[in-house]
N, C-alpha and C positions, 0 to 999 in steps of 0.2 A: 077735535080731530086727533085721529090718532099717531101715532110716527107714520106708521105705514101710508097714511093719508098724507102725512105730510112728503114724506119722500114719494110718491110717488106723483104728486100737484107738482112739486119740482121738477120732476124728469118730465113731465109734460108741458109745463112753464118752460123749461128748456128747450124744449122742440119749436115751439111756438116762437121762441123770439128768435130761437138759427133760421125756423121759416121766414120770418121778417125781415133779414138781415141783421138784427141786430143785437151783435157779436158782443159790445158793452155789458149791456144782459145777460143774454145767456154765460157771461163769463162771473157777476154777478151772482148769478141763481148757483154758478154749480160752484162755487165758494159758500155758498149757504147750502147745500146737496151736501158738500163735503163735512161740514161742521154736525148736520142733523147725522149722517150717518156715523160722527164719532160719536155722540152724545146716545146713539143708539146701542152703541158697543160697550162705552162704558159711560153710562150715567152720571158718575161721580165726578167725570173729567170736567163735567159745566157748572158741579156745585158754586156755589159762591161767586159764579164768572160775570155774574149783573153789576 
């Protein structure tokens, strides 16, 4: 998958569980939204981060 695959299953995973109700989740996903889109901006920032 590429990043853009990946952020965009997220923003879709996103909708999905606000459609649900469940806020848990989707607060969840877009803490992982937000991390993929740092590591998109700058790559280096997740070096070593495992």
């Amino acid at each position: 998958m590429t990043d853009q695959d990946v952020i965009a299953q997220l923003n879709q995973d996103i909708t999905t569980a606000e459609n649900a109700g469940d806020e848990d989740t989707a607060n969840r996903l877009r803490r992982e939204l937000q991390t993929a889109l740092r590591e998109v901006k700058d790559p280096q920032s997740s070096a070593g981060s495992d």
